[in-house]
C-alpha positions in Angstrom: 126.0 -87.7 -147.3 126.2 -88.0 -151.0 126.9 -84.5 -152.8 123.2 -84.9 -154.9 121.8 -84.7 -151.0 123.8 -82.0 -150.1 123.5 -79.8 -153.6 119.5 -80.5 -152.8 120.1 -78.9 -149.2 121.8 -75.9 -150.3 119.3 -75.4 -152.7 116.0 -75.2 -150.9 118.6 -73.5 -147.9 118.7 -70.6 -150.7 115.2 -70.9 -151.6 114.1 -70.2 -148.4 116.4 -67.4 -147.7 114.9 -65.8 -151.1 111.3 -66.7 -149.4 112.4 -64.4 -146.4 113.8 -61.5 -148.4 111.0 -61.6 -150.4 108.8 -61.6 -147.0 111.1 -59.0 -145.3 112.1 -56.8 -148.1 108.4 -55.2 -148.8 107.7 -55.1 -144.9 110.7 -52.6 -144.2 110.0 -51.0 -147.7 106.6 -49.9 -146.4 
């Protein structure tokens, strides 16, 4: 794959993950 495909992967890969802290983090706050 070309490196533009992969820098686009790893970036929504950390978007999500941000998505899920910000989903988790309140949660287990609570």
């Amino acid at each position: 794959p070309s490196p533009m495909v992969a820098h686009a992967l790893t970036k929504s890969f950390r978007w999500s993950v941000l998505q899920l802290l910000n989903i988790t983090f309140p949660m287990s706050r609570c």
